[in-house]
C-alpha positions as CSV (number, residue, x, y, z in Angstrom):
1,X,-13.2,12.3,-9.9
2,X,-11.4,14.7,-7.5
3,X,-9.1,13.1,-4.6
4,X,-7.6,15.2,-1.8
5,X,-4.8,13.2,-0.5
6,X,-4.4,13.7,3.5
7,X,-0.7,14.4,4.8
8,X,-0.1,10.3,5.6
9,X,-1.1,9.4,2.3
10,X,2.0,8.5,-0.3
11,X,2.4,11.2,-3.1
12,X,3.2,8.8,-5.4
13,X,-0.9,8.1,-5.5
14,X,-1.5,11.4,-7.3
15,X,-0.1,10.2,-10.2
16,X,-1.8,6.4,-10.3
17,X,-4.9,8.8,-10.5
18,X,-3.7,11.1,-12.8
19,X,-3.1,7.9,-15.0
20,X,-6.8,7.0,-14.6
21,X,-8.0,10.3,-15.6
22,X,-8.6,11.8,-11.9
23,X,-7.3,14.5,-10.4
24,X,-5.3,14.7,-7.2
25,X,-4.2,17.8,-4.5
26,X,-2.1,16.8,-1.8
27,X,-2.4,18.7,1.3
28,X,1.0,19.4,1.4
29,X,1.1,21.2,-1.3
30,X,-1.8,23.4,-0.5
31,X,-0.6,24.8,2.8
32,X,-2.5,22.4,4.9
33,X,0.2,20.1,6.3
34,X,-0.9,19.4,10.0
35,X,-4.4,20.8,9.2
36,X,-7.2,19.3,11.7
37,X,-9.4,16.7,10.5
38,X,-12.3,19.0,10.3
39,X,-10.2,21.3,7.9
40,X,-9.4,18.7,6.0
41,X,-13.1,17.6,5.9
42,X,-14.2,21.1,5.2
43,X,-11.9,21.6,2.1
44,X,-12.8,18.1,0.4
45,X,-16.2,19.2,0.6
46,X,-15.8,22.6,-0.7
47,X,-13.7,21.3,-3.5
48,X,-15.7,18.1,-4.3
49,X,-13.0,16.1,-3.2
50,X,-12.9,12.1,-2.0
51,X,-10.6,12.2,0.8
52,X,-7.9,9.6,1.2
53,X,-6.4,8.8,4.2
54,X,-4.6,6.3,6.2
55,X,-6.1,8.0,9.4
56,X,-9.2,5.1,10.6
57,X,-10.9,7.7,12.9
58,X,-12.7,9.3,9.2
59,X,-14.4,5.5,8.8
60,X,-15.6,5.9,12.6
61,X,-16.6,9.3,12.7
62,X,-16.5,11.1,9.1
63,X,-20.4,9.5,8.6
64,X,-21.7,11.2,12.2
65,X,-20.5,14.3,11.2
66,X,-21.0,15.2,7.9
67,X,-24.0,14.0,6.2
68,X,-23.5,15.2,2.7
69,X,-19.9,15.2,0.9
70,X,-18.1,13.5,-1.6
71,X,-16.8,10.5,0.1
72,X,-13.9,9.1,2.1
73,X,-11.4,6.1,1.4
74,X,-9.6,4.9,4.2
75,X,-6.8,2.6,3.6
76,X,-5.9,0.4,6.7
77,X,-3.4,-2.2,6.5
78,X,-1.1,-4.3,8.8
79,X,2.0,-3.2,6.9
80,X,1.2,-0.5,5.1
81,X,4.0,0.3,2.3
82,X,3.7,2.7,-0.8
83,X,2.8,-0.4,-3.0
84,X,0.3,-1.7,-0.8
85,X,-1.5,1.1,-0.2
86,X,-1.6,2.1,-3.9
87,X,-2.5,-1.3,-5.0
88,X,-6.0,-1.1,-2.3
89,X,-6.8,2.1,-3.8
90,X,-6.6,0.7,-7.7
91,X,-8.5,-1.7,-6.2
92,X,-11.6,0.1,-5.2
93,X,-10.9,2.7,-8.1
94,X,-11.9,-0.8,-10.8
95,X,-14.8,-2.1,-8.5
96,X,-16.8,0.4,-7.3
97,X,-19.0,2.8,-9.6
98,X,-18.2,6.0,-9.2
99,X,-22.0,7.4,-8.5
100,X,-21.5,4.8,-4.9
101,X,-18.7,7.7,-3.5
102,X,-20.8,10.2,-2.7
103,X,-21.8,10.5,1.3
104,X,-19.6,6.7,1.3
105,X,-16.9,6.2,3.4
106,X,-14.7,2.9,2.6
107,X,-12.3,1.2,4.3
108,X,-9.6,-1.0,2.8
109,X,-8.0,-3.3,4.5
110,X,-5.6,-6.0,4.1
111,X,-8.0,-8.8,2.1
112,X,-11.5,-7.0,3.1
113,X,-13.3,-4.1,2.8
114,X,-16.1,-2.4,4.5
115,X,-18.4,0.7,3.8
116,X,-20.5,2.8,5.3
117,X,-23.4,3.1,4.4
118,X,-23.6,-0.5,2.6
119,X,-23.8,-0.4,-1.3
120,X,-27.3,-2.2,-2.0
């Protein structure tokens, strides 16, 4: 799969994934540091991209938008740390089939996760 990591997201994720066999651009690198949510929502779906974020607003609002795109993890912990928020992401990344991303948004959170709209 194809991640696109949002500007709050630790770098050190791209290369977990890359590890796993995924591949991972980081806004930052791309030009699109500061880029508005809708942007950012606009070039995960061109390039077929699951966002990841640390910004809750995508689990609230993301769905209401944008019917069809490739889905949305958002990682929302107490203390978020590097390690933590990596270790969330492997997390979903071994438990959820990959054909339940698309038009899915997740949320991670400290010992619980919800997702939108439910896997049956």
């Amino acid at each position: 799969m194809r991640f696109l990591l949002d500007e709050n997201f630790p770098r050190s994720v791209a290369a977990v994934l890359s590890e796993k066999g995924h591949e991972a651009v980081d806004l930052r690198s791309i030009g699109l540091l500061g880029a508005s949510d809708a942007v950012v929502a606009e070039k995960a779906i061109e390039t077929g991209a699951v966002i990841l974020t640390t910004d809750r607003d995508f689990f609230h609002t993301f769905p209401n938008i944008y019917a069809e795109h490739w889905g949305v993890v958002v990682i929302a912990l107490r203390q978020p740390s590097r390690g933590r928020i990596t270790q969330r992401l492997e997390w979903v990344l071994d438990n959820v089939r990959e054909e339940h991303w698309k038009n899915r948004v997740f949320q991670l959170r400290d010992t619980t996760w919800l997702t939108r709209p439910p896997i049956s």
